[in-house]
N, C-alpha and C positions, 0 to 999 in steps of 0.2 A: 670963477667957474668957466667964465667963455676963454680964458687962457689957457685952462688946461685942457678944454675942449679943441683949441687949436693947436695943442702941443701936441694932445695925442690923433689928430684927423689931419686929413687934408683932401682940397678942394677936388673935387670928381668931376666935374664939367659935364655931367649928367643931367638933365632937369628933375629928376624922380630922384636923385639922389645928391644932394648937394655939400655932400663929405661923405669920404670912407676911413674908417680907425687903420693905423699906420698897423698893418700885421694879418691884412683881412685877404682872405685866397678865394677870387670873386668870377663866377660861370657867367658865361654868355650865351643864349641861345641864338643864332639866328636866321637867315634865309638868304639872303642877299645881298651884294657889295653894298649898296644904298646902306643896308642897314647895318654893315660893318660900319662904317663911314660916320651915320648919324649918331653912332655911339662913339668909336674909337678917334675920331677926329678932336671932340672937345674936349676927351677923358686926357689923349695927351697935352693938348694944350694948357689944358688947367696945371698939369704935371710940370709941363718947359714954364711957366708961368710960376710956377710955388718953389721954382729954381730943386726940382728934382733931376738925377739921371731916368731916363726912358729908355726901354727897350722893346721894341717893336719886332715880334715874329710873325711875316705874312704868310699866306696861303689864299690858293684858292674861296673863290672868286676874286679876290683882290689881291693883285702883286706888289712887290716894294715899289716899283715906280709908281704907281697908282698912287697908293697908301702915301709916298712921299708928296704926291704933287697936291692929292686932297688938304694934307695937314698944313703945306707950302699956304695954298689960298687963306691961313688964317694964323699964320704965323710965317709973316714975310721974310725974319732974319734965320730960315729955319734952316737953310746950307751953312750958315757960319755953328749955330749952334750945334748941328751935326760935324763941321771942321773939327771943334775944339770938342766934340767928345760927350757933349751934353747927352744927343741921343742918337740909337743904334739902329739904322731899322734894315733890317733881313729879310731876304725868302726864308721860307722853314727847309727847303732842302740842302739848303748852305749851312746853315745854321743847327739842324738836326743830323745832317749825315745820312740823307736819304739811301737807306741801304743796309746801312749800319746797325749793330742792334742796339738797344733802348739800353741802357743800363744808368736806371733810378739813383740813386746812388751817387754818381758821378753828378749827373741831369743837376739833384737838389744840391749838390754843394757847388756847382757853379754858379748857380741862382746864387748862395749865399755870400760867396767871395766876390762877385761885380756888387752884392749892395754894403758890402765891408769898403770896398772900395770906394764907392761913389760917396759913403760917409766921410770917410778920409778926405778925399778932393774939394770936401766942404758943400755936397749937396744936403740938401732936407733927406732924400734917400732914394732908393728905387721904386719905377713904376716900370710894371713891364708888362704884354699881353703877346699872348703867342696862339694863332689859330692850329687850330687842331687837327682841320680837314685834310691831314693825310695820316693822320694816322690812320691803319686799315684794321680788318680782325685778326690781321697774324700778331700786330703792335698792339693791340688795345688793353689786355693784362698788363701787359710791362709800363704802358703809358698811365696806368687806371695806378697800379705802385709808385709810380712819380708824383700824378697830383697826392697821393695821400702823403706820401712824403714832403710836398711843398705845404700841402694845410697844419703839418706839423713844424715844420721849420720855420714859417713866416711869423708863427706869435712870438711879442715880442721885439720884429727887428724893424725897422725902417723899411719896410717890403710892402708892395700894392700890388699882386699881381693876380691878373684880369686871364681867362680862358676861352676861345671863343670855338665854339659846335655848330655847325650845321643841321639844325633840327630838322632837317628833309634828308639827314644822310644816316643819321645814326638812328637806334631804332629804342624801344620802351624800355629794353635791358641798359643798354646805355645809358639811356638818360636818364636813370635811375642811378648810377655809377659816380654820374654829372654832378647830379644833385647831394647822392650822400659824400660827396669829397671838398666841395666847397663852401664858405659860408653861408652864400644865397647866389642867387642866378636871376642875371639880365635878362629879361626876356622882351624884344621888339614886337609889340601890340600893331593891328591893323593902322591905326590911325598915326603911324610913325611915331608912338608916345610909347618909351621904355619903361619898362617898371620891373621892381623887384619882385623874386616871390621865394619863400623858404626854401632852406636847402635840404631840407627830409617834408615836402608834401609832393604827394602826398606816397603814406606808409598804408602797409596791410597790416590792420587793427588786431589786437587779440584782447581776450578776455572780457573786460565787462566795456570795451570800448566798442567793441562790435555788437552789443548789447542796446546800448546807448544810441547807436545810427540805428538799428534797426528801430526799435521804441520811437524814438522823432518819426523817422521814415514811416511808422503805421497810424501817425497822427494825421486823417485827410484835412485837416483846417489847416495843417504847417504851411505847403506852395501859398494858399491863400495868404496866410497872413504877412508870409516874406513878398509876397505881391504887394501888398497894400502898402505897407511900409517904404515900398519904392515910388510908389504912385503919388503916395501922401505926403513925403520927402523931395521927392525930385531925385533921388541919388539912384545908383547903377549898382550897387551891390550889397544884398542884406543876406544874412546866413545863422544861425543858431552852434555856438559850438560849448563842448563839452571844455572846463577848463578846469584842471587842476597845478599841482605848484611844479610837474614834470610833463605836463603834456597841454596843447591844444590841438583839441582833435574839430572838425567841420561833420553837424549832424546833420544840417540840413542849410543847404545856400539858392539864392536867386542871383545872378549874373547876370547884368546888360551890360557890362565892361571890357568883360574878356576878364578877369583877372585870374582864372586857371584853375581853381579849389573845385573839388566834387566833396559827395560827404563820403566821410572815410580820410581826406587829405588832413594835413596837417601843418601847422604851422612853428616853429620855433618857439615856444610861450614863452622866455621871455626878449622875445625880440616883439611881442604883440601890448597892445593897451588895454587889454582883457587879464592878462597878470596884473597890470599895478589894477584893475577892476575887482580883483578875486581878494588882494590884498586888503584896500582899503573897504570893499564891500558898498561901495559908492559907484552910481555911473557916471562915467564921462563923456562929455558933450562939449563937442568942437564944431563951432560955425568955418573957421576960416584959419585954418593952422598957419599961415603966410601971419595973420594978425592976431595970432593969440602969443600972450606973453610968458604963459606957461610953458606951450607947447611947439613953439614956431623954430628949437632948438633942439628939439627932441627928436632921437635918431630915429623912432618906429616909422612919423609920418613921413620921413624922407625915405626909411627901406622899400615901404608899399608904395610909394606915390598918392594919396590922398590931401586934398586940404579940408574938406569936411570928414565929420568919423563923432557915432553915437554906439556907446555900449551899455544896456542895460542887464545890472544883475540877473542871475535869475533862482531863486530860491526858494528849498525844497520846505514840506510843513512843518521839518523839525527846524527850520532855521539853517539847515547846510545850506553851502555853495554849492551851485550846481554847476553853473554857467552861462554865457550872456547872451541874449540877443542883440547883435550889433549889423553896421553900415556906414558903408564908406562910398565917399566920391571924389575923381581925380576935379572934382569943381566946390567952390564953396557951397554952404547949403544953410539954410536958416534954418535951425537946429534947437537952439538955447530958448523954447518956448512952451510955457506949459503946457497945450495942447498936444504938441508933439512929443513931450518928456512924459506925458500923461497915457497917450496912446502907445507906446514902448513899455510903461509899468504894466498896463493892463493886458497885454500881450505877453511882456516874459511870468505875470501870471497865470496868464490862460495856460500861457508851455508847461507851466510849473505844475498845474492841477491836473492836467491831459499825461503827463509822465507819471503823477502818486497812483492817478485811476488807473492808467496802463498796468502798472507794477502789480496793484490790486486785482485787475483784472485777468491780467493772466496766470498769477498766484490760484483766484477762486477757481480758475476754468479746467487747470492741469489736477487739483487737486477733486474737481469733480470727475475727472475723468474714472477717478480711482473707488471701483463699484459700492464698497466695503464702506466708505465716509460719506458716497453720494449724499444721503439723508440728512447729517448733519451738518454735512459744509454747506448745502445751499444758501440758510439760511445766513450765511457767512459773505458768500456770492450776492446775495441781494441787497444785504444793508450796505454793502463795497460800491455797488452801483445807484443804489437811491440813495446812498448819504454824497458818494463824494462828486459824484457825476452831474448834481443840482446846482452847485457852484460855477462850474467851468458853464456848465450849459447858460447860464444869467450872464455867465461873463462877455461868452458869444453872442448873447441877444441883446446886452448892453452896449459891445462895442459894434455890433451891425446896426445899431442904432445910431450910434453916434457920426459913426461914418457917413449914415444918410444926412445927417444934420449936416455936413463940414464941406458942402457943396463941392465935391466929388464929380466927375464925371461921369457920360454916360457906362461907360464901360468899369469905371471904379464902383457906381453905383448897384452894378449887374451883379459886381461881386459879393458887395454888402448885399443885397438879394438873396445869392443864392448861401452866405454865411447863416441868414434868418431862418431861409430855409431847413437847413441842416439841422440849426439849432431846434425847430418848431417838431422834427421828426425823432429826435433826442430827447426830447421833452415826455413825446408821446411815448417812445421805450420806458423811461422812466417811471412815468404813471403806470404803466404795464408791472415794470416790477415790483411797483411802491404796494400796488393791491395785490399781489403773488405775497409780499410779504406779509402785509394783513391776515389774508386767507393763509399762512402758513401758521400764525401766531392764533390762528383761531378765533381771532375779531370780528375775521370777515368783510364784506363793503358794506361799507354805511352811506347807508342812499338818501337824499333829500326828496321826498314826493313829494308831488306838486301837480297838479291839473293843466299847470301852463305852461306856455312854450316847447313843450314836446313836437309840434310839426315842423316850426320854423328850425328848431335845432336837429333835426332829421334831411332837411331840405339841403340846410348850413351842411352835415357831413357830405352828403351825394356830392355838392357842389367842391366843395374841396378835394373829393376822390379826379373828380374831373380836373379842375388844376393840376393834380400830380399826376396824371397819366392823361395827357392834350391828344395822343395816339390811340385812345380805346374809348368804345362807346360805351354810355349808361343808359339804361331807360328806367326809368323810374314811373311808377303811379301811387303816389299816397292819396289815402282817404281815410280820415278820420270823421268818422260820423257820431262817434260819441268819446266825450269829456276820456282820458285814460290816466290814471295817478300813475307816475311815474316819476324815475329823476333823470331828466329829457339829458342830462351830461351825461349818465354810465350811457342809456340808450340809446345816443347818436353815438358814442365808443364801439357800442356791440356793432354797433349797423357799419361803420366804420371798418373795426376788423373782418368781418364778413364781405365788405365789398373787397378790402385791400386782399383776403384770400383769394376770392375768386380770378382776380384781377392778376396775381400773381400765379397761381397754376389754373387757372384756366383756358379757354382756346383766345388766341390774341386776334384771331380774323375775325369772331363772331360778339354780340354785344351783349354786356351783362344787365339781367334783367332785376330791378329792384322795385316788391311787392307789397304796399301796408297799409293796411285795413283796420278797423276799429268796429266790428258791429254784435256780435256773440262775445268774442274774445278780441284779443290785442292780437293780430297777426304778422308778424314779419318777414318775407320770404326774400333770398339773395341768389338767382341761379344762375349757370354758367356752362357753358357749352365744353366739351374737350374729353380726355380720357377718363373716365369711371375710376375712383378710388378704389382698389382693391379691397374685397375683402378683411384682410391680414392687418389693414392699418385703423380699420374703422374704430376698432376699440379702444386703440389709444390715442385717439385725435386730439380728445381735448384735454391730454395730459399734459404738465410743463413741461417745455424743453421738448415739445415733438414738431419733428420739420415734416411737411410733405416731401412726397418722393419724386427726384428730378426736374426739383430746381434750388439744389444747393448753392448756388451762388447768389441768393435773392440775400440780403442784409435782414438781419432778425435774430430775436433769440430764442423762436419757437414758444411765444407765449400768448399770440393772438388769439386763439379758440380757445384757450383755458379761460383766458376774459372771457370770454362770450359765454362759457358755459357758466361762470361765475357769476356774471351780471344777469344772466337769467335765472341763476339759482335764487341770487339775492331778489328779485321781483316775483318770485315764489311762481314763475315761468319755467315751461322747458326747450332745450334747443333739439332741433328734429333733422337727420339727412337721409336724402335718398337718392342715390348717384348710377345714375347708368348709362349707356352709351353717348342718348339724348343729352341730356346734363345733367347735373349736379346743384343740388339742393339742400341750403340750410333754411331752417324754419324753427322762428324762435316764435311760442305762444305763450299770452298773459292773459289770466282772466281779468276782465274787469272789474272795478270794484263796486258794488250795488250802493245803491244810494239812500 
C-alpha cells in the first residue's frame, strides 16, 4: 500500500499537505510575496528533491530574481540545477507573451510536451506554478478555458501543477472560476499556516439543500451547541453538515480557525471523513492523526490540515442518514473519551429530534393555515408538538446538566444556564399544549385539590416572573385568610400566564400589580398599565391560537389565556376583564369550598 501510495504522489513541501497525487491541477490564493514564498519555496524544493523537472512562472509581487534568490537559500546547488535544465523559472511576460493573445489550446499542449519530455530525460515528472496576477479582465475568459483545459489534461500524466491568485485582486466572480477549475485551493491563513479548502465551496444550494440550511439555521440551540463543543474540546472548528453519497453540503459551522466554510458551502464529499462516516454509519474519532496508524496516511487529514477531527452520525427516527456533527483542529486534541464520544451522541441526537420536530412542525402549521381543515388538523398539530417536542426538551435539560457537572467555565457554564433556561420555557409551551390537547379530546384538566401549598406555589410563580424579566416591576400582595382547595400547580400556571401577558403587552415603564385574597371567595387580580384592548378582540381572547395586537414578535403560540380560561373553568371559577385607559385587568374568582 505505502508503494503504491508513493508511486502515484509525491512529496508537496507543504506542511498542511504532505503529498499531492501525480495529475492534481492545484489554486493558490494569496496576498503577499511572503506568502508566495512560504508556500512556493518548499513546494519546489521537495519537487528538485524527488528529482522532478519544475517550472516556475513569476509575477507580481514576486519577480524571477526574487523567486530565484528565495529558493537559492534552501537549495544551494540551485544554479547548476537550473544549468542542466532541471528547473525553469520565468517572468510571466516572457514567458506568456504579454500582449499576445491567450490561445488555450496551444497554452494546454505545451504544458503537456515539457512533462512528455521531462519523463523522457528520466525525471519523476513536472511540477510547475505559474502566477496569474496579470492576467486582467480583457484575458480572464481565455485564461478561465486554459485552466479547464489543464484540469483535463493533467489526469493521468506526471503533472503537478500549482496556480497562484491574488485574492485582493480578483473579485467573488473570479474566485468562484478559481475554485470550480481546480482540484482544491491553497489558501494562506493569518497565522502564516496554509491549508487546503474544496474546490466547489462554497455553491448556491438548490432544492431540498437549501431546505436543510434553512431547518438547522431555525434551530436557536444550533450556535450553542457548535459553542460548547469547542469549548469542551479545545478545538477551533465544529459545524453540522448535510451528507449524502453526491454531496457535503455545511448547515451550520463555528470557526475560530479561519478555515473559510459558511452554511450553504460545500465540500468535495468524497475528499471528506464524513463519507467513509455515511458509509460505515460509525463515528470517527482521531486524537492525533501524526500518531494514529489508520489515518496518519490518509489524504483528507493532509487536504484540510487537521491533526485532531471527530464525526458523529446523525440519524433520523426511521433510521436514515442524515449527517454528521463533526470537528476539527490544526492541533491534537483528546478526543477518544467516552465523555466526549458521549457528549457528540447526545448532541447529533438533539439535531436529530429538533430537525423530525421542525419537519412536524412546519407540515402542522402550513396545513393549519388552510381555513377548511383548521378543525381537524389541530389536533394533528398538537400531538406533533407534545409527543415529539418532550424528547429533545429532556435531551437539553439532560445535557445542560451535564455540562454543569464537567467543570466548565465561567462563561461555559453561562451557557449551560441559559440552555436550561430555554429548555424550562419549552417545557412550559408543552404543558400548554399537552392540556389544549385534553380539552380538545374532551377529558379536560384533571386537577389535584389540595388545601396545601397554594400560597408558597403563588409566591414561587411571582418570583420566577421576576427572574425572567430583571427589567420590570411586580408588586404583588397575597392574603390568604382562609384554607382554599385547590391544585396550587394549574393555579400558580393561571397566575403565571396572566402575569407573563401583562408583562408582555403591557406599559414597560409602569409596574404590574398582582392581587389575592381568600375571604368570601378565592380572588385573583393581575393588572397592568398601557393601551386598552379593543373592543373587537375581547371576545376572542381566550380562544386558541389568539395573539394580542402589536406585538407579534413576542415567541408563543397564542395559547396562554385559553389556559387561564381552562384552569378556571376546571375550578368551577370564572376569569373577569376590564381594560381601559387606566389598565387592564384580569380577574379570576373561585368560590370556596364550605366546610
Amino acid at each position: 500500500m505505502r508503494e503504491l501510495h508513493e508511486q502515484s504522489h509525491a512529496p508537496s513541501g507543504i506542511a498542511a499537505l504532505p503529498s499531492i497525487a501525480w495529475g492534481s491541477h492545484i489554486g493558490q490564493l494569496f496576498g503577499s510575496s511572503a506568502e508566495l514564498c512560504d508556500a512556493l519555496v518548499p513546494y519546489f524544493r521537495a519537487g528538485l528533491e524527488n528529482n522532478e523537472r519544475c517550472l516556475w512562472v513569476t509575477d507580481a509581487p514576486l519577480g524571477a530574481d526574487e523567486a530565484r534568490a528565495a529558493l537559492r537559500s534552501v537549495v544551494p546547488d540551485l544554479d547548476a540545477r537550473e544549468k542542466r535544465g532541471q528547473i525553469e523559472i520565468q517572468d510571466s511576460h516572457a514567458f506568456y507573451r504579454k500582449g499576445q493573445p491567450i490561445r488555450p489550446a496551444d497554452l494546454v499542449a505545451g504544458l503537456v510536451h515539457r512533462e512528455r519530455e521531462a519523463v523522457s530525460a528520466g525525471y519523476r515528472g513536472l511540477r510547475t506554478n505559474g502566477n496569474c496576477a496579470w492576467v486582467n479582465e480583457a484575458h480572464w475568459n481565455d485564461f478561465i478555458d486554459y485552466e479547464a483545459g489543464v484540469q483535463d489534461a493533467v489526469r493521468g500524466r506526471r503533472l503537478i501543477c500549482m496556480c497562484s491568485y491574488r485574492h485582493g485582486v480578483i473579485g467573488a466572480d473570479e474566485t468562484r472560476d478559481v475554485l470550480d477549475r481546480h482540484d482544491f485551493v491553497l489558501r494562506n491563513a493569518p497565522a502564516a499556516r496554509t491549508r487546503a479548502i474544496a474546490c466547489d465551496a462554497p455553491k448556491t444550494l438548490i432544492g431540498d439543500f437549501k431546505d436543510d440550511v434553512d431547518a438547522i439555521q431555525a434551530i436557536a440551540a444550533v450556535p450553542t451547541i457548535l459553542q460548547v463543543v469547542c469549548r469542551a474540546t479545545g478545538m477551533g472548528f465544529a459545524a453540522i453538515a448535510r451528507v449524502t453519497p453526491q454531496r457535503w453540503v455545511c448547515l451550520a459551522v463555528h470557526d475560530e480557525i479561519g478555515f473559510g466554510l459558511e452554511p450553504g458551502g460545500e465540500l468535495t464529499v468524497a475528499t471528506t471523513l464524513c463519507h467513509e462516516v455515511r458509509q460505515s454509519r460509525e463515528a470517527v474519532v482521531i486524537d492525533h492523526v501524526a500518531e494514529d496508524t489508520l489515518y496518519r496516511h490518509h489524504p483528507t487529514p493532509a487536504l484540510y490540515g487537521f491533526q485532531s477531527y471527530i464525526s458523529m452520525p446523525i440519524f433520523l427516527r426511521d433510521g436514515s442518514f442524515y449527517g454528521t456533527l463533526c470537528a476539527i483542529d490544526p492541533k491534537p486534541a483528546k478526543l477518544n473519551d467516552p465523555t466526549v464520544i458521549g457528549m457528540f451522541r447526545m448532541f447529533a441526537d438533539l439535531i436529530a429530534y429538533h430537525i423530525e420536530a421542525e419537519k412536524h412542525l412546519a407540515k402542522a402549521q402550513a396545513e393549519l393555515s388552510d381555513a377548511l381543515l383548521v378543525n381537524g388538523l389541530r389536533e394533528q398539530f398538537i400531538a406533533v408538538l407534545g409527543h415529539d417536542l418532550r424528547n429533545p426538551m429532556a435531551a437539553i435539560s439532560a445535557g445542560a446538566t451535564l455540562l454543569r457537572m464537567s467543570g466548565l467555565g465561567e462563561r461555559e457554564r453561562a451557557i449551560s444556564d441559559a440552555i436550561l433556561r430555554s429548555a424550562t420555557h419549552m417545557t412550559a409551551l408543552i404543558d400548554d399544549i399537552s392540556d389544549l390537547t385534553r380539552v380538545r379530546l374532551g377529558s379536560g384538566i384533571t386537577l389535584r385539590l389540595t388545601r396545601d401549598g397554594l400560597e408558597p406555589a403563588l409566591r414561587h410563580a411571582v418570583e420566577e416572573m421576576r427572574l425572567a424579566y430583571p427589567a420590570r416591576r411586580i408588586e404583588a400582595a397575597i392574603s390568604l385568610e382562609r384554607p382554599v382547595e385547590a391544585d396550587p400547580v394549574y393555579v400558580a400556571r393561571l397566575l403565571s400566564n396572566l402575569l407573563k401577558n401583562a408583562l408582555t403587552y403591557g406599559s414597560h415603564t409602569q409596574p404590574v400589580s398582582v392581587t389575592i385574597s381568600a375571604d368570601e371567595a378565592f380572588v385573583m387580580s393581575v393588572s397592568n398599565a398601557g393601551p386598552p384592548i379593543v373592543e373587537g378582540l375581547k371576545s376572542g381572547l381566550f380562544a386558541p391560537f389568539t395573539r394580542g395586537a402589536g406585538r407579534h414578535d413576542h415567541p408563543g403560540l397564542g395559547l396562554g389565556l385559553f389556559i387561564v380560561a381552562e384552569i378556571a373553568r376546571a375550578h368551577g371559577g370564572t376569569i373577569d376583564l376590564a381594560s381601559t385607559d387606566q389598565a387592564t385587568t384580569f380577574t379570576f374568582r373561585m368560590p370556596l369550598a364550605t366546610d
